[in-house]
C-alpha positions as a Python dict, from the first residue, in 0.01 Angstrom:
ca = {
    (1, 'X'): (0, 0, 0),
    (2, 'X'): (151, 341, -109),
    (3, 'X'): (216, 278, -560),
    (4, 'X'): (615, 290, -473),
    (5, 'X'): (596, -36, -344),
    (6, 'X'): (439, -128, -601),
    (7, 'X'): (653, -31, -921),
    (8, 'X'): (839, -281, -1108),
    (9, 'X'): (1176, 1, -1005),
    (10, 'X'): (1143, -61, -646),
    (11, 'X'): (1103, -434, -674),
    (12, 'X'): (1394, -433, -842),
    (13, 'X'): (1612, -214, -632),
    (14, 'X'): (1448, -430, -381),
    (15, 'X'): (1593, -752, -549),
    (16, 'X'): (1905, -685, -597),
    (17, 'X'): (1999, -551, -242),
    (18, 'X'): (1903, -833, -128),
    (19, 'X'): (2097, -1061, -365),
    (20, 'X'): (2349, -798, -185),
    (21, 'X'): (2303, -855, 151),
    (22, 'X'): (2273, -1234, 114),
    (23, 'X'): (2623, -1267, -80),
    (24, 'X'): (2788, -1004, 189),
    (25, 'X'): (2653, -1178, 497),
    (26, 'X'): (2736, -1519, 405),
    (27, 'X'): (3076, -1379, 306),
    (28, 'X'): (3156, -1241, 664),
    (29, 'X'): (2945, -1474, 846),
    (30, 'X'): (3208, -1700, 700),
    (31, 'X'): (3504, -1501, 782),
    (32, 'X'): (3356, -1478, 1142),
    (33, 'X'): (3277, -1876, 1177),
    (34, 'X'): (3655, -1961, 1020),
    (35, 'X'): (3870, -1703, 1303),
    (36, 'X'): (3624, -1882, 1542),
    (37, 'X'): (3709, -2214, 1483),
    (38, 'X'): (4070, -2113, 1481),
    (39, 'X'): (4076, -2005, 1867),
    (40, 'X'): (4184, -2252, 2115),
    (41, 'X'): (4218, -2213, 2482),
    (42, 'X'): (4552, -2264, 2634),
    (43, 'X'): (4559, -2586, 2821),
    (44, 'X'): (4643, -2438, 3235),
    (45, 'X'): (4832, -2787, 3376),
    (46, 'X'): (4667, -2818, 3740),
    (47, 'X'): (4596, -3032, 3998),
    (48, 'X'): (4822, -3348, 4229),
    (49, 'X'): (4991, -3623, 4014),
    (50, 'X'): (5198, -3920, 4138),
    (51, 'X'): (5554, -3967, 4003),
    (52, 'X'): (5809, -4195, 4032),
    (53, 'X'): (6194, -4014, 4184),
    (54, 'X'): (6483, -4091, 3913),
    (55, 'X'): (6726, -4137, 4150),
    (56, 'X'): (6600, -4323, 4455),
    (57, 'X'): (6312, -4468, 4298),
    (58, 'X'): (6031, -4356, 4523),
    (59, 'X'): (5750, -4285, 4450),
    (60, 'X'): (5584, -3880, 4559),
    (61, 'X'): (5281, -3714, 4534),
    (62, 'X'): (5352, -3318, 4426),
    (63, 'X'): (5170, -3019, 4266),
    (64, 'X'): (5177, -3055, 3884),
    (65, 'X'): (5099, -2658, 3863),
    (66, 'X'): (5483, -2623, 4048),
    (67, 'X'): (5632, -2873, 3812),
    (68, 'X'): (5549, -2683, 3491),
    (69, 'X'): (5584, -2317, 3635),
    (70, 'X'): (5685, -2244, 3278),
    (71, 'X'): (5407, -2358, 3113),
    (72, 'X'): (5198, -2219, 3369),
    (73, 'X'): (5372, -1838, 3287),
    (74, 'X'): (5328, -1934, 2888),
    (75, 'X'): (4954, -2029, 2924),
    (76, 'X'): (4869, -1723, 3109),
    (77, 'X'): (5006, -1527, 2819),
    (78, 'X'): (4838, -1719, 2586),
    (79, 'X'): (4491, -1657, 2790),
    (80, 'X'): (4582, -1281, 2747),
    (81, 'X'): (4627, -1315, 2355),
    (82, 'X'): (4263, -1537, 2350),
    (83, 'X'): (4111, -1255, 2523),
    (84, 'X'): (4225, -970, 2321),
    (85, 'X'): (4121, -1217, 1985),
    (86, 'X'): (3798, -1291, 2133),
    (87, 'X'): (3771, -874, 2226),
    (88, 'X'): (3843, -843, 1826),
    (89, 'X'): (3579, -1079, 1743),
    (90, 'X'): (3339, -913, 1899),
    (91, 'X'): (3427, -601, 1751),
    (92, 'X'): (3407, -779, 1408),
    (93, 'X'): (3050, -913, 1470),
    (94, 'X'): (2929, -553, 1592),
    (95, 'X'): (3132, -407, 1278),
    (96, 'X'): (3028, -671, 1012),
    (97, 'X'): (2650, -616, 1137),
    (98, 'X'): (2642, -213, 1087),
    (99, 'X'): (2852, -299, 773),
    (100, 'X'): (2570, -509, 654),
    (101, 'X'): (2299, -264, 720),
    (102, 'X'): (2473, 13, 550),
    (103, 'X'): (2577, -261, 269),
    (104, 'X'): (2172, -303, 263),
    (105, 'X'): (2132, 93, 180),
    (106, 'X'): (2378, 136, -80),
    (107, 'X'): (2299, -174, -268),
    (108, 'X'): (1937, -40, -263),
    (109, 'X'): (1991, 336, -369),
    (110, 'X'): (2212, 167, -590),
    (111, 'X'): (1945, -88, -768),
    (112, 'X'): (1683, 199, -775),
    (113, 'X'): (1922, 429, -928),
    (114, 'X'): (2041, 149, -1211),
    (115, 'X'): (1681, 24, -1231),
    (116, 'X'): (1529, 362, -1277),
    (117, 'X'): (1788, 414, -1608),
    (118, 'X'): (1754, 61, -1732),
    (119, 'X'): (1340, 140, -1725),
    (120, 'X'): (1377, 474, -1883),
    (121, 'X'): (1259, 357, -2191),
    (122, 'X'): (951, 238, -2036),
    (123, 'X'): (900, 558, -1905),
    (124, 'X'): (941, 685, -2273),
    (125, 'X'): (688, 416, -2402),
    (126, 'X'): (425, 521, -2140),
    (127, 'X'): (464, 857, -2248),
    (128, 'X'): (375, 855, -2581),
    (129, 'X'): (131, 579, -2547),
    (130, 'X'): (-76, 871, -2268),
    (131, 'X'): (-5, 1088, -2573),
    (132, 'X'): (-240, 945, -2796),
    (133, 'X'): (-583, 1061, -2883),
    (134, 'X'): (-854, 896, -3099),
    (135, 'X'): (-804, 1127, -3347),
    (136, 'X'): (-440, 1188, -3367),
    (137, 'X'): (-217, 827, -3375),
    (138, 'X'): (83, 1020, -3580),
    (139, 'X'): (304, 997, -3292),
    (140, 'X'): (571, 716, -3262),
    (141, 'X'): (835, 626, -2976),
    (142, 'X'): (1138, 561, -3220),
    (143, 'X'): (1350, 465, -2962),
    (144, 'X'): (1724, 471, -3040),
    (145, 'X'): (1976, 266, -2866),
    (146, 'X'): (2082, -63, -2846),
    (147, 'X'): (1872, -362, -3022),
    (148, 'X'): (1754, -491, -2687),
    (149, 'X'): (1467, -599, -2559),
    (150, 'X'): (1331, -253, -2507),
    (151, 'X'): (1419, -168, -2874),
    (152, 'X'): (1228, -463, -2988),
    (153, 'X'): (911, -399, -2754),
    (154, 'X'): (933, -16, -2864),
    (155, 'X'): (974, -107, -3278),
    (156, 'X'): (668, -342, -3205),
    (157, 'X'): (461, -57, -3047),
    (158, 'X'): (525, 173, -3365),
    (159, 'X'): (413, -102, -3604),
    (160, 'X'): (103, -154, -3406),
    (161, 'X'): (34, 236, -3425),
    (162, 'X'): (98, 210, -3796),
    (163, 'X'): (-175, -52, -3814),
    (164, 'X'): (-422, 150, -3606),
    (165, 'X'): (-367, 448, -3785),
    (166, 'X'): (-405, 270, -4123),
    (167, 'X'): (-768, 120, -3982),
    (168, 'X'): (-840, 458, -3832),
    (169, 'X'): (-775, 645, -4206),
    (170, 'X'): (-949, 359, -4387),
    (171, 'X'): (-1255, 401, -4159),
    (172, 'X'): (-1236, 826, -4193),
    (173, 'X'): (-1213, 758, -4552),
    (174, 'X'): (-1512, 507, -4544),
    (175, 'X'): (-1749, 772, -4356),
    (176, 'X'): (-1650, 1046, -4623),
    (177, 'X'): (-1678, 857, -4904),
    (178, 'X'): (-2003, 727, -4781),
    (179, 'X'): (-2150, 1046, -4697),
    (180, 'X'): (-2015, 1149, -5099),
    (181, 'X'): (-2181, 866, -5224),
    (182, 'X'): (-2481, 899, -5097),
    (183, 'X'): (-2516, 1285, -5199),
    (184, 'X'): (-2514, 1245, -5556),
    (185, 'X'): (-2878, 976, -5544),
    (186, 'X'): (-3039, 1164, -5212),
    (187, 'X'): (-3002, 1513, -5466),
    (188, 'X'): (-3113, 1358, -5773),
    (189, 'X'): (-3451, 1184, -5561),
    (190, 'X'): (-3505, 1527, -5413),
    (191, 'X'): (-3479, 1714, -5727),
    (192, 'X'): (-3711, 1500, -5900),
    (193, 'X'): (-3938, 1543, -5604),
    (194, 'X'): (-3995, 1866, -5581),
    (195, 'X'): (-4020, 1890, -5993),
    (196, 'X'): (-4274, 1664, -5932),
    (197, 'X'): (-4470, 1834, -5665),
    (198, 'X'): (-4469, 2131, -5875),
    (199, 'X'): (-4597, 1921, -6198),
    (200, 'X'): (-4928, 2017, -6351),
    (201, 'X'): (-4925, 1676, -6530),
    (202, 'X'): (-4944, 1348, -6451),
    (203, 'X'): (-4696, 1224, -6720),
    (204, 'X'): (-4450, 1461, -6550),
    (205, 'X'): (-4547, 1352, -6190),
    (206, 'X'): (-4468, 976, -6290),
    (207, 'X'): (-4129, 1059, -6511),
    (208, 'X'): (-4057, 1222, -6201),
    (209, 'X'): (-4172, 981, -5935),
    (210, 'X'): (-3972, 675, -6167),
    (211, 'X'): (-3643, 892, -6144),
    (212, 'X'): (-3706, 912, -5763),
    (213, 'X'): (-3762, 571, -5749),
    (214, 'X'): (-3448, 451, -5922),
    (215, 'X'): (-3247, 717, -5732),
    (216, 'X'): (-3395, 551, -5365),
    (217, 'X'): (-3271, 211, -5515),
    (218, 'X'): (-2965, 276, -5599),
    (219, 'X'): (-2917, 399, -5247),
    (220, 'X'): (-3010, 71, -5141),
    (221, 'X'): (-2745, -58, -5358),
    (222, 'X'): (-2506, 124, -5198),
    (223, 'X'): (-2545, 121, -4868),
    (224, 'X'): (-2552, -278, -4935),
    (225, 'X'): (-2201, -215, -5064),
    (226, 'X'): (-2035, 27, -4819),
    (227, 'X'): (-2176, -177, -4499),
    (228, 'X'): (-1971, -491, -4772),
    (229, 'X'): (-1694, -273, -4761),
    (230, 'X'): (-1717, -197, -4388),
    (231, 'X'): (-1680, -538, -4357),
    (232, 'X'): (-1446, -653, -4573),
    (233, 'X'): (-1252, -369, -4687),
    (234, 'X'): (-1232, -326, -5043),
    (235, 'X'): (-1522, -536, -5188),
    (236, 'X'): (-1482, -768, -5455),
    (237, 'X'): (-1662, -595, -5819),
    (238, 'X'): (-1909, -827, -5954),
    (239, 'X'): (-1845, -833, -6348),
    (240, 'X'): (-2103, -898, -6596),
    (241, 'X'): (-2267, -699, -6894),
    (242, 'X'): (-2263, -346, -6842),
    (243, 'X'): (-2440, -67, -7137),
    (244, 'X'): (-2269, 259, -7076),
    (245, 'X'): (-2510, 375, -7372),
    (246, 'X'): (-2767, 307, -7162),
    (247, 'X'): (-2629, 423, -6848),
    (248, 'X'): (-2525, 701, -7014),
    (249, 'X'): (-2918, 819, -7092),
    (250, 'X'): (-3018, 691, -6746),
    (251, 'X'): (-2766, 928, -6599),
    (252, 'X'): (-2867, 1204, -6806),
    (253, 'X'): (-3240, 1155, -6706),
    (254, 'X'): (-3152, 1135, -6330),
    (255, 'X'): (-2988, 1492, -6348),
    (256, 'X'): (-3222, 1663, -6602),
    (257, 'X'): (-3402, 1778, -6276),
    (258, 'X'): (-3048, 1907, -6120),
    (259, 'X'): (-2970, 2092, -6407),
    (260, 'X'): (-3273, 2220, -6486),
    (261, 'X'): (-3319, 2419, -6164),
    (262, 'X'): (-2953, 2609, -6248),
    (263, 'X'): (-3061, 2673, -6572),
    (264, 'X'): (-2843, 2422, -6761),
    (265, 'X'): (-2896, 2201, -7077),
    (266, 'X'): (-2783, 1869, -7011),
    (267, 'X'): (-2727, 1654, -7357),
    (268, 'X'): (-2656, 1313, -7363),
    (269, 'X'): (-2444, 1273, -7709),
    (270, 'X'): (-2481, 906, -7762),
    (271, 'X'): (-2522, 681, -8149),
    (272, 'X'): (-2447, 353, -8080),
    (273, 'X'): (-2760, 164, -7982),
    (274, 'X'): (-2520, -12, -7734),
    (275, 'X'): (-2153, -25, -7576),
    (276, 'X'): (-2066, -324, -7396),
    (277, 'X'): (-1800, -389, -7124),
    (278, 'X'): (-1740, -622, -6845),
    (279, 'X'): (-1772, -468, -6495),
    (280, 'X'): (-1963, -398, -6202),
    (281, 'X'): (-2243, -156, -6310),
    (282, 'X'): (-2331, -11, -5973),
    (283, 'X'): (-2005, 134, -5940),
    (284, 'X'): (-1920, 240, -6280),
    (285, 'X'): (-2246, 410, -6248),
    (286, 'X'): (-2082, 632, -5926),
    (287, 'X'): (-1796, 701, -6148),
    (288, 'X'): (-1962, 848, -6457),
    (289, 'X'): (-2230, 1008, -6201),
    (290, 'X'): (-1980, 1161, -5990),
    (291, 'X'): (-1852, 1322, -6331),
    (292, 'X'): (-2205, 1466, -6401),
    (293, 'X'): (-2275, 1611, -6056),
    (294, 'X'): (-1980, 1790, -6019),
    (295, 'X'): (-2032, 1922, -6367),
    (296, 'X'): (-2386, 2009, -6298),
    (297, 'X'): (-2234, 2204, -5959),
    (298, 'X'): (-1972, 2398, -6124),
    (299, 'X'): (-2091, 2502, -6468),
    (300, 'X'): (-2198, 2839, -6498),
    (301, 'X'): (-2622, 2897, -6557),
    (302, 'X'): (-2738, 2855, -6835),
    (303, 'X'): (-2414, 2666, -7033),
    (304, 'X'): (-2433, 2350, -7163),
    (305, 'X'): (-2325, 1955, -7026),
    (306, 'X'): (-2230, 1651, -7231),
    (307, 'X'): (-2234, 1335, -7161),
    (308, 'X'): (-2095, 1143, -7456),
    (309, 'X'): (-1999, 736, -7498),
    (310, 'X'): (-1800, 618, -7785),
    (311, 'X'): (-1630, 278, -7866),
    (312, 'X'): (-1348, 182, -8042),
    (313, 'X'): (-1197, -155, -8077),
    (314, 'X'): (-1016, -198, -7790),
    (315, 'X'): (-1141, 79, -7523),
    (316, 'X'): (-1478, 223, -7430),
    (317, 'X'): (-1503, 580, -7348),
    (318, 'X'): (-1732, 814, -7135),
    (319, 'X'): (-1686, 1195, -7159),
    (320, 'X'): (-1833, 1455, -6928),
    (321, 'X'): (-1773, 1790, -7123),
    (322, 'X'): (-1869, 2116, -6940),
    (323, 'X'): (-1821, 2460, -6974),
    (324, 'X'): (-1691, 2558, -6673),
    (325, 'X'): (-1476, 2752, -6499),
    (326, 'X'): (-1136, 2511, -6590),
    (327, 'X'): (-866, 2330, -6449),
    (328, 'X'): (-488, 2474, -6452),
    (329, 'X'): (-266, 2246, -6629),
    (330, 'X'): (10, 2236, -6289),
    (331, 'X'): (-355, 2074, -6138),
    (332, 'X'): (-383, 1786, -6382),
    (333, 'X'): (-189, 1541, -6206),
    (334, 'X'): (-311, 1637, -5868),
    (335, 'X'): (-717, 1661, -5957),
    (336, 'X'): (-787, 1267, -5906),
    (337, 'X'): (-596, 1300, -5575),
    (338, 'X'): (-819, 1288, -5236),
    (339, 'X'): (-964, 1604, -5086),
    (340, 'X'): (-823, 1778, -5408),
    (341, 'X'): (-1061, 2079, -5405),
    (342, 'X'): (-995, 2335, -5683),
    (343, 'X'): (-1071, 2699, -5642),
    (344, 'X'): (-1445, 2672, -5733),
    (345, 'X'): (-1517, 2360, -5612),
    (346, 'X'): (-1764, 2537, -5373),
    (347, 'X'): (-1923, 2266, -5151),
    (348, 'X'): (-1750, 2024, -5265),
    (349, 'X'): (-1544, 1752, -5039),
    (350, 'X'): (-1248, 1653, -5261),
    (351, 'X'): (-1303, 1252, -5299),
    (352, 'X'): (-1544, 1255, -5634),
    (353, 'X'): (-1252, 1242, -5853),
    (354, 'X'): (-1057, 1016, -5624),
    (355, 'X'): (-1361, 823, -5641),
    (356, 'X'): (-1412, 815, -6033),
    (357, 'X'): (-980, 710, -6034),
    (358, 'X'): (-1003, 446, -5818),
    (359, 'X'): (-1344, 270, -5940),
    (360, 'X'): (-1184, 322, -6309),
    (361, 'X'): (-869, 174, -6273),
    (362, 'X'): (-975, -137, -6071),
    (363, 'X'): (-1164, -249, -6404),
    (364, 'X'): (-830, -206, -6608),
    (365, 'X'): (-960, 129, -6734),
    (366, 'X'): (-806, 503, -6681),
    (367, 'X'): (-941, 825, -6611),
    (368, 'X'): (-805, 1157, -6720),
    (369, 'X'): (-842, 1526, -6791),
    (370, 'X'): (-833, 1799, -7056),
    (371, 'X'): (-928, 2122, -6903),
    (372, 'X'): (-762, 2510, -6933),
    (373, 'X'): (-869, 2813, -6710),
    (374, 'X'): (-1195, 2934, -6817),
    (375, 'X'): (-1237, 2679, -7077),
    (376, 'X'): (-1407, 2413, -6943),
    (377, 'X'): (-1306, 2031, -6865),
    (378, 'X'): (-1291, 1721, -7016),
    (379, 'X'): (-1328, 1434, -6815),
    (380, 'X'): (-1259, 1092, -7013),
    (381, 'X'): (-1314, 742, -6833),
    (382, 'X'): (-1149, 471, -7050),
    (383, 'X'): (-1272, 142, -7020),
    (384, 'X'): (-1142, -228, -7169),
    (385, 'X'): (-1426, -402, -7412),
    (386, 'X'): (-1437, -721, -7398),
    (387, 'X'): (-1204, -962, -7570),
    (388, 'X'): (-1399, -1109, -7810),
    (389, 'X'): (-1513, -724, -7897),
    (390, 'X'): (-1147, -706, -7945),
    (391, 'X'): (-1127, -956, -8216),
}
């Protein structure tokens, strides 16, 4: 069956000539049945009758058709008129039935041609809808018009495209940030690797091997967490203890390797034996090592980075201080934004800060920035102690 027949427009056009053509024929099939009904036959009197003479009371047999010569003259006209009426009739039928079938025609170029502009925002709705790709979903019907039916149906297609194309950004975002996450630990593992391939000592080949070995678990840790997040979105931090004194050195140690092969001095400025606050380590860890790598990427050789803790009664705070080659101050605002990328960011893919932000402030904490051109940066994480620190 050729796809015309097959459209929703043609079964409509179909449809209503037919409601048509059902309300015309039964309208002059009854016009035609009524003038039928009203056609009689004149009554011809003819034949003998028997009837009685008025005057001498006999009784004679005559020809009726002599007695009523009048009628006789009045029903022949009357035949004449029932022939010409019956002569119309026919007419009518053979009229009313090539009426019909042109009635049939119109009613159906009609339909298709109503159908076709009551369906044009289907047409409109297919259109974009073949539009889309996998990897562009920013286009949107927005039909105008009346609220109708076709308004609503359009409105609900552009909220489902909003949807996908929030789940299609969330799941880009996921890949990049996962492919950022896991560059930091795969660079420190590989550092440490090859420093400890080169070693001449065993003391350096196991310092080495434990740094590896903490890097490769912390991996583990988070791919644990962004297959958590895959399924689940956002996943829920798990708050207990955390030492950023001692995460602090741990970080240090993991990137001594890093730094060392550009030539850097990496110093971890930290007193206090211990600074405690309530979050979940693995991530804070990203944060402040996010911080470090791209401060190990961007300072120039042989400068120096510092990673310094400090507490204070109501906020713990983690600096990354570098010497390199500055932020302008119109960037402030915009450096924590994703795929921010700064002049000399080199390599870099623009979510580490976003990163840092976002793991920051969902423990209550902030992160910000004191940097000039060519003077180096400041990068300050913030984070609440805990309450009975506070009192």
């Amino acid at each position: 069956m050729p796809r015309i027949f097959q459209s929703i427009r043609f079964r409509l056009s179909l449809a209503f000539s037919l409601v048509v053509f059902s309300v015309g024929t039964m309208l002059v099939g009854g016009i035609y049945l009524y003038q039928v009904n009203q056609l009689d036959d004149p009554v011809v009197p003819v034949g003998q009758v028997v009837i009685k003479n008025p005057r001498t009371g006999e009784f004679i047999e005559t020809n009726l058709q002599a007695i009523m010569q009048d009628e006789i003259e009045r029903a022949i006209v009357e035949q004449i008129q029932v022939n010409a009426y019956r002569d119309a009739l026919n007419e009518l039928r053979k009229a009313s039935l090539s009426g019909l079938g042109v009635l049939f025609l119109v009613s159906f170029g009609t339909g298709w041609i109503f159908s076709g502009w009551t369906l044009r925002p289907v047409d409109r709705i297919t259109g974009v809808a073949r539009d889309i790709t996998a990897t562009d979903l920013s286009r949107r019907i927005a039909l105008s018009g009346p609220d109708d039916e076709f308004k609503s149906l359009a409105d609900t297609f552009d909220a489902m495209l909003d949807r996908l194309q929030g789940s299609f950004e969330d799941q880009r975002r996921f890949v990049h940030e996962a492919s950022h996450e896991l560059r930091n630990p795969l660079a420190v593992a590989r550092a440490n690797l090859e420093l400890a391939l080169d070693g001449d000592s065993e003391e350096e080949l196991r310092a080495a091997a434990e740094i590896a070995h903490r890097s490769t678990g912390r991996m583990t840790v988070l791919v644990e967490d962004l297959l958590e997040q895959a399924r689940a979105g956002v996943p829920e931090l798990k708050r207990r203890p955390v030492d950023l004194a001692r995460l602090g050195r741990e970080i240090a140690a993991d990137f001594a390797a890093p730094a060392s092969e550009r030539q850097l001095k990496l110093v971890a400025e930290i007193d206090a034996e211990s600074v405690i606050v309530h979050g979940d380590e693995p991530a804070i860890r990203r944060s402040i090592a996010n911080l470090v790598a791209n401060a190990v990427r961007l300072a120039p050789e042989s400068s120096v980075v510092r990673i310094a803790v400090e507490s204070s009664p109501d906020c713990a705070e983690v600096k990354v201080i570098d010497e390199g080659p500055g932020i302008a101050l119109s960037d402030h605002d915009a450096v924590f934004e994703r795929f921010w990328r700064g002049s000399d960011a080199g390599s870099g893919s623009g979510l580490g800060l976003s990163i840092v932000k976002r793991i920051v402030e969902r423990h209550g904490g902030t992160a910000t920035v004191q940097s000039e051109i060519g003077q180096g940066s400041t990068f300050t994480l913030r984070l609440p102690v805990p309450i009975e620190r506070q009192g």
